[in-house]
N, C-alpha and C positions, 0 to 999 in steps of 0.2 A: 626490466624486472624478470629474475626466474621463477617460475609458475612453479610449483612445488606438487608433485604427486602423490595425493594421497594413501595413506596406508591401506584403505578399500581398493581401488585402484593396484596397488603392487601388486596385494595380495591374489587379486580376483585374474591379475596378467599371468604370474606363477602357475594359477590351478586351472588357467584355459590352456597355457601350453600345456599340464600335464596331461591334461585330457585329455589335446588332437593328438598327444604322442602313443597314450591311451588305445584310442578309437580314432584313426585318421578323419571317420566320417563327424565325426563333434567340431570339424577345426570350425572354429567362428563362434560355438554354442556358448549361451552363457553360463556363469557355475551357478548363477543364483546366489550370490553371497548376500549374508543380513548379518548384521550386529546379535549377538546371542547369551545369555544369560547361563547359558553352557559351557562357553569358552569365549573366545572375542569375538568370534564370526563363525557363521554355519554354513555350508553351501548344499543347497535342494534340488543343485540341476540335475544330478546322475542320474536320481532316481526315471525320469521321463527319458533321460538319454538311452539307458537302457533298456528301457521298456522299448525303446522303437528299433534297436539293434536286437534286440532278444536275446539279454546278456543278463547275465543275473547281479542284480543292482548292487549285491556286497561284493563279490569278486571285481567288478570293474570300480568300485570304490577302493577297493585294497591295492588293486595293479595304480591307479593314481596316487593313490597314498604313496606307492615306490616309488615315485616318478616324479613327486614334487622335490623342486630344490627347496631345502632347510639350511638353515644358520645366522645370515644378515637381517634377515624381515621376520622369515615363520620360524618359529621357535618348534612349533609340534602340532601335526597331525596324525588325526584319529576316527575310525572308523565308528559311527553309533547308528543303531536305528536298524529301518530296514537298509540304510544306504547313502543316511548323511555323513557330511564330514564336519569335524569338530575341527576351527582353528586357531591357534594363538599364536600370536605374533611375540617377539622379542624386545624385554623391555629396550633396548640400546637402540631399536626402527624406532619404537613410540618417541623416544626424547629426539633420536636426530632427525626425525620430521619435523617436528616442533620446533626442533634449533633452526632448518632450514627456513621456515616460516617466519620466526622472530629476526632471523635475519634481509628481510623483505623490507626496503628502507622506503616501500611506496605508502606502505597503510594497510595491504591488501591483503596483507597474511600468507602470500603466495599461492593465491586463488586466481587460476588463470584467466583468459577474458575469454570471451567467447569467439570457435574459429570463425564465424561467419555470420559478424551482428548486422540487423537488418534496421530499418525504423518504424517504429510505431507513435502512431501519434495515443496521446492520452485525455482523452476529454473526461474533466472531474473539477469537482469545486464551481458548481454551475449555480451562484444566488439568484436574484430577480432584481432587477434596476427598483428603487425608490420601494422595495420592500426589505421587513428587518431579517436577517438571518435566522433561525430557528433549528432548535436540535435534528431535525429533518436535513439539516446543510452538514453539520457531522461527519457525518460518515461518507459521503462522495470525497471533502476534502482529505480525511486524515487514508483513508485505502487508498486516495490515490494518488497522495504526496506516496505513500511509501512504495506504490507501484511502480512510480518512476525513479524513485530512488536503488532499488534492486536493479530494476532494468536498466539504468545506467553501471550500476557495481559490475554488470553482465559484460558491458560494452556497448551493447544495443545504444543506439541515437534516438534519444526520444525528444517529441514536439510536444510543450503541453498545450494543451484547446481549453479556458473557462469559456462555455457554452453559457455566459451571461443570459438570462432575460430582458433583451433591451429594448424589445417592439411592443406594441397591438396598439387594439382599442382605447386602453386604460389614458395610453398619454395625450387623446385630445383631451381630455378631461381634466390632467392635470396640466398639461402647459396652457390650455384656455385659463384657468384660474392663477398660472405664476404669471400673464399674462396680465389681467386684470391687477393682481397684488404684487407687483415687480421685486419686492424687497424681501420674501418671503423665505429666499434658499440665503439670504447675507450671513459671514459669517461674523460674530465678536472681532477677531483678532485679523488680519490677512488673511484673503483665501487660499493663498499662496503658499503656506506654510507648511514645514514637512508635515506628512502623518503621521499623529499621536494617538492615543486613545483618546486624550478630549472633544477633538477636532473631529472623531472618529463619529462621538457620541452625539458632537454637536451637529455634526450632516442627516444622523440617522433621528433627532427627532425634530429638525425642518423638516425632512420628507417626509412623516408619521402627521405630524400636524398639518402640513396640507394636505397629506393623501385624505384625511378625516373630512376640513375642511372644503375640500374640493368636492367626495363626494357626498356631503351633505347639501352642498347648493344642486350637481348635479340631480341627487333625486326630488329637490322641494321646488328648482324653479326652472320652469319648461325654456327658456327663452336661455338660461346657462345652457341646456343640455343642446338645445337645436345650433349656438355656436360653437361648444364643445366637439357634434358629432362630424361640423365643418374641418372645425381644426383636424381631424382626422384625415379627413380628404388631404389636406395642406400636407399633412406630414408624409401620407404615402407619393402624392405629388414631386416631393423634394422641395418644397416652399424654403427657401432661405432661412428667413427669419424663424420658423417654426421650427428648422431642422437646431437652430442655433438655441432654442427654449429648452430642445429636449437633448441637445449635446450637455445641459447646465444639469438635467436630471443626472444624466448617465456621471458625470464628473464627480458630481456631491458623492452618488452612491458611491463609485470607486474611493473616496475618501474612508466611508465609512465600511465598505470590503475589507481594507488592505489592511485598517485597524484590527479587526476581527483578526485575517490573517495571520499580521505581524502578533497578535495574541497567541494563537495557537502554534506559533514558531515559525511560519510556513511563508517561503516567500513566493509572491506572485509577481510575474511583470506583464508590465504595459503588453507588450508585444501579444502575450501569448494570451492575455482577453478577446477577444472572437466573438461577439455577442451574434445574435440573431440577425439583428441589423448586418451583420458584415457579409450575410451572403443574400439580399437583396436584388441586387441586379444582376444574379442569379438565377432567380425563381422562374421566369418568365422560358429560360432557356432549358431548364429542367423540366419545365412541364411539359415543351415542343418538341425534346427528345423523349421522353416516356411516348407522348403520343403518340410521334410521329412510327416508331417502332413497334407501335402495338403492344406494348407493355402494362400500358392505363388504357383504360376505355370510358368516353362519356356514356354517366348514366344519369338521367333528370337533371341533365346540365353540367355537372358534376364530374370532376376526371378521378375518377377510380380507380386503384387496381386489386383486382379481389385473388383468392384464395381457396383451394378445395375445402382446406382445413378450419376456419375459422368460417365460422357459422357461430348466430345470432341465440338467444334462447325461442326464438320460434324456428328455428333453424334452415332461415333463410342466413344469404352468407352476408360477411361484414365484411367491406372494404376498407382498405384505405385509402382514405378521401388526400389527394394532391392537390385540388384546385375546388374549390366551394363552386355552387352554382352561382355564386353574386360575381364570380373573379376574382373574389378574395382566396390568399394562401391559407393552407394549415400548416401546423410543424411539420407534417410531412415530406412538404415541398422545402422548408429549410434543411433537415437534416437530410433529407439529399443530395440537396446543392453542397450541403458539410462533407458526403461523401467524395464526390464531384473533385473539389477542393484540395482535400488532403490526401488522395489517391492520387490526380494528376499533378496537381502542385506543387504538394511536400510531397509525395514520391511515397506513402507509405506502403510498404509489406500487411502491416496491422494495425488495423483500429482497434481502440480498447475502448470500452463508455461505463465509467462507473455511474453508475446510474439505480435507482429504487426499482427492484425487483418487481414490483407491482408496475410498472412501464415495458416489464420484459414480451408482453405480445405487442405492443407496438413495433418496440424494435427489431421482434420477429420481420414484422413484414415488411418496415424499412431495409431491413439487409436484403430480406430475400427477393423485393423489389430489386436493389440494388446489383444483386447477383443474375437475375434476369434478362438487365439490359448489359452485363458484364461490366458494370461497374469493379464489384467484386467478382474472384475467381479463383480457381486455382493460386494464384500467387500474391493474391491481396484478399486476407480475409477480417474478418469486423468481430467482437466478443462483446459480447454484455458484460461486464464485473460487477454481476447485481448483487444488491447487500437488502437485510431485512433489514428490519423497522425497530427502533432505538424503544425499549419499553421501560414501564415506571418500577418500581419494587412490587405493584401488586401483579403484573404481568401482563398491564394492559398498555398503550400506546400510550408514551410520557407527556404528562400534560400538568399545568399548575393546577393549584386547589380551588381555581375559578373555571376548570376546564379547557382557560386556554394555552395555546401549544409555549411550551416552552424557548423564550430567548437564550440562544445561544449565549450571548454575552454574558447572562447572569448564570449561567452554568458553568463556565469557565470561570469568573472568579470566585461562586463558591470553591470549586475545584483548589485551586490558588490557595484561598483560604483556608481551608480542611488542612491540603496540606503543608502549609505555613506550621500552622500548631502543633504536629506531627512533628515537624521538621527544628522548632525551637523547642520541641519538650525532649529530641534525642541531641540537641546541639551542644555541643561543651564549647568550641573556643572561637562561636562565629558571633560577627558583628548585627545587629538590626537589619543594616543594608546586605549583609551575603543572607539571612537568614531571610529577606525579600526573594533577594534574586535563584534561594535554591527552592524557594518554596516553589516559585513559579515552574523552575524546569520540572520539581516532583508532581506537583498539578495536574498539568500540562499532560503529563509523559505520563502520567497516569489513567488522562480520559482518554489518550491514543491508543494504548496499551490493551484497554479494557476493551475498547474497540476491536484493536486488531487481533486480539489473542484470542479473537472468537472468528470462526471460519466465518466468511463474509456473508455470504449468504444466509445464516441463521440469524435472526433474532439475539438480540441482548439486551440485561435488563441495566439501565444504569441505577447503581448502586453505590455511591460516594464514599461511605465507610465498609464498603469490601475495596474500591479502588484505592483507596490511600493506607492501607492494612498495611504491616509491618509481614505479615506473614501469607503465606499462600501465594498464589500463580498473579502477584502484580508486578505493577511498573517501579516500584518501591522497592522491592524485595532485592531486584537485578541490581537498583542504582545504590542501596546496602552494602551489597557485594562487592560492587567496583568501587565504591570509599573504604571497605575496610581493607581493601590489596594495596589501594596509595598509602593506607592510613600503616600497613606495613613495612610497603617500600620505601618510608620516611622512615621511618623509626630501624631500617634496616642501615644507614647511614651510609658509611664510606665502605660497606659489602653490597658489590655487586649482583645481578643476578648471571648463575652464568652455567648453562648445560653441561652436565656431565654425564654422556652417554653408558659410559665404564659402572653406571652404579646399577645397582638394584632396587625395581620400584616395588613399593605396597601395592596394595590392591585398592585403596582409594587413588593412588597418584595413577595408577592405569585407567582408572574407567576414567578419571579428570582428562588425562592425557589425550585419549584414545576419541573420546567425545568433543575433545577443543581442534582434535585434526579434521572432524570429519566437517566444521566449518562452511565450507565451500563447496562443498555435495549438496548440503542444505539451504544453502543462498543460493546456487544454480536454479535446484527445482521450483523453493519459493518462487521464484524470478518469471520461470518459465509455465507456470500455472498460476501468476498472477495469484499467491495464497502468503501472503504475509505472515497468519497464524501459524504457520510449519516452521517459518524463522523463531516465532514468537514463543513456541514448545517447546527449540532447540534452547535457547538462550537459559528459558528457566528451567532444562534439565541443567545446564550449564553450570547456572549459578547454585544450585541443586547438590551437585556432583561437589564444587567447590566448598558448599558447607561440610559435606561431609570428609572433605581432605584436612580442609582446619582444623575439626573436632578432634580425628584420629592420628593427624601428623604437625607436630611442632613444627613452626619454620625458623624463627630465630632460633630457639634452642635444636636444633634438630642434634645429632650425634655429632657430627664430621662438618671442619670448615665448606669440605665439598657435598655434602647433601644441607646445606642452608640453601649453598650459593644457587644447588641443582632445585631447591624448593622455591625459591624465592623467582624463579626461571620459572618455573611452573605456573606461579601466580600471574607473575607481570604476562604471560602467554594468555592466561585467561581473562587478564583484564586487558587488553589489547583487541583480544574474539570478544567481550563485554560488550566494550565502546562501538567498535564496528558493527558488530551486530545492531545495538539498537541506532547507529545514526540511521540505518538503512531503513528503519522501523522512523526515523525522524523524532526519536528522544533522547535527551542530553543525557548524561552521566558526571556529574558533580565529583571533581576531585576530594572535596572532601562534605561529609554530611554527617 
């Protein structure tokens, strides 16, 4: 595939050569170019470049002004300010960029890959064995399907890690009682059967009714709990049979996971579940090396590793505890061994952890743990991608009318629902079953959207009827867009779309133009700062810029057989940067809505 250079890029190569030609001492300097409401681009470096030569910032802005090459790309440079430069580019670069791009038979728009991709492994979408999902599970999966989704668009090789909860205490308790009631995880139909949402629903309330039933005998009869706390021993032991009671937990739950999953569009595989349990035989060797290096140190029994910084409210310090005084683990000692794992194993450059902001001092001292025995280093380094906390309309932590936490499941298909209705009250010539199946992608790609279109780390409220809105910064508004561009491209028939660089653009088809090139600058950074919502801005300036090209320029009637063909070019470009753009965000776009 040819990687297509962007018009920021031309441009910004022109005004560095004229620079060093300028001031030899500049050569490498950057011009500081930005998109600009002035002209199409500004550049702000002179002014600091001059300042350190001792040159007067307009004169060496005007010797540059002679010095740039004009004609094929910059149309006109201009001196403003104390010393900026004003630049616009020629409509004929804007379209034969564009041409170049459309002609990119990979998908990629000719957005190059990256020179020197590395591998990151990504741990996210991390439920709890034999408990129900809850809008708390949200946002690790949907940030960090789309995390790896850019990071792959990059090139980058990404591992995905679900960080399951598949250990502790909890399961002598419940295998002692599937133990005693054997029939309790059975399903209606084969257990064997692919995963549905029935099968889904039907795994997730066996384990709801024995997690209930199991711990109601736990707390009422002494004689359950004292063989329950056995069963415990058995399982840390590696007891056969026991391990084979709580392989039937962890089984059911992936049933009812993958449903969840497959709801929210998102595929998981086998492989790439990783629970707790899988770094077990682990633990023992992580803790001998901490020791052994002086890294942790026993205190009251206890292998610790403490910290200047983290100090208690009586402000003695808080460690992080590796190994209990009984010889039982903490997470600590698992997410270590996680380190351990996917640095020497998978080989990674970067750990990423989407993970709830409110865990971000933990994972402080996990890393920096980690970095002390040189786990991490200079060339393997670890990020939190912590996200706040999903809130209700009143602006408090989302919870039903009985105060408790809300089921994922019934949030997704209200979602579904809302926008079903939406979806058949704008529908003219769809069937029952597409007015199903678009409801779901709008849904869907609406609670992702709302998610991600909010920088990860802040708070957001969900809001059902702002998400499914016809108007404003949703996921609806973009998948609008891209049904009315097919809904043209149809109806445009046996006319092509097809670039004509010879013509002359309005000033809607430029900013359209000029904004659908820069694509790929904006999926690079997204990608590389792990920030989804910078995609998510870009897209609905995108769709933005496109309403206001419809409004003010006719495409079927336009004047000339060749400014249709050149508008129709325009559109199919920006529905092409549409679609791409939100797969990477992991939402459909409906040919027709």
């Amino acid at each position: 595939m040819a990687s297509v250079t962007s018009l920021t890029d031309l441009v910004n190569q022109r005004l560095a050569n004229a620079l060093a030609s300028s001031l030899p001492e500049a050569d490498g300097a950057d011009p500081l170019l930005r998109r600009s409401d002035r002209a199409d681009y500004q550049a702000n470096g002179i002014l600091a470049l001059a300042k350190k030569a001792k040159a007067n910032p307009r004169e060496l802005a005007a010797e540059v002004v002679s010095r740039v090459a004009t004609g094929d790309v910059i149309a006109d440079v201009e001196v403003s300010g104390p010393g900026f430069l004003n630049i616009t580019v020629t409509d004929g670069a804007i379209t034969r960029n564009l041409a170049a791009r459309y002609a990119d038979d990979t998908g990629r728009l000719g957005v190059p890959l990256a020179a020197h991709p590395g591998t990151t492994v990504i741990d996210y979408a991390q439920p709890n064995v034999a408990k129900e999902m809850h809008v708390g599970h949200l946002r690790s999966a949907v940030i960090g399907d789309a995390a790896v989704r850019l990071l792959e668009f990059t090139g980058e090789k990404v591992v995905r890690r679900h960080h399951i909860g598949d250990w502790g205490t909890q399961f002598g308790m419940l295998i002692q009682y599937l133990e005693e009631h054997p029939h309790e995880l059975d399903h209606k139909e084969s257990a064997d059967a692919e995963v549905t949402e029935e099968s889904g629903q039907e795994a997730m309330s066996n384990l709801n009714r024995l997690y209930k039933a199991a711990r109601v005998l736990f707390d009422s009869d002494e004689e359950f709990k004292t063989r329950a706390r056995r069963r415990v021993v058995d399982l840390q032991a590696g007891d056969p049979a026991t391990l084979a009671m709580w392989q039937r937990f962890v089984d059911e739950s992936k049933i009812y996971f993958y449903s969840v999953f497959d709801k929210l569009d998102m595929k998981i595989r086998d492989e790439d579940v990783v629970g707790e349990s899988g770094y077990n035989d682990m633990l023992a060797e992580t803790c001998r090396m901490l020791e052994e290096s002086g890294v942790a140190v026993r205190s009251e029994g206890a292998l610790c590793v403490f910290f200047d910084d983290v100090k208690g409210p009586d402000g003695q310090p808080v460690p992080l505890i590796v190994q209990k005084s009984d010889g039982g683990y903490g997470y600590a000692a698992t997410d270590l061994s996680a380190i351990r794992d996917r640095v020497f194993h998978l080989k990674a450059d970067t750990l990423v952890y989407v993970v709830d902001a409110r865990q971000a001092l933990h994972f402080k001292m996990v890393f920096e743990t980690a970095r002390r025995i040189g786990w991490l280093g200079d060339d393997v380094h670890a990020v939190q991608l912590a996200f706040g906390t999903v809130l209700g309309k009143d602006g408090k932590p989302f919870k039903t009318r009985e105060g408790e936490t809300v089921r994922l499941v019934d949030l997704l298909d209200e979602a579904v629902e809302r926008a079903s209705a939406v979806v058949r009250e704008k529908a003219q010539d769809l069937s029952e079953e597409e007015i199903a199946e678009r409801g779901a992608q709008v849904g869907i790609g609406a609670v992702k959207y709302a998610d991600l279109s909010t920088s990860a780390a802040r708070d957001y409220k969900f809001d059902l009827d702002q998400m499914v809105s016809l108007n404003g910064d949703t996921s609806v508004y973009l998948q609008y867009a891209y049904a009315r561009i097919q809904s043209i491209l149809r109806k445009a028939g046996e006319v092509r779309p097809v670039a004509h660089p010879e013509l002359e653009l309005t000033a809607a088809e430029r900013a359209l133009g000029l904004h659908a090139d820069s694509f790929g600058e904006v999926a690079t950074e997204a990608a590389a700062e792990y920030a989804p919502h910078k995609l998510a801005a870009y897209l609905y300036q995108l769709a933005s810029l496109y309403t206001s090209f419809y409004d003010k320029c006719p495409v079927l009637k336009a004047e000339t057989p060749a400014q249709v063909e050149n508008r129709l070019f325009l559109c199919d470009v920006t529905a092409r940067t549409l679609t791409q753009g939100m797969a990477l965000l992991g939402i459909r776009t409906p040919e027709k809505l």
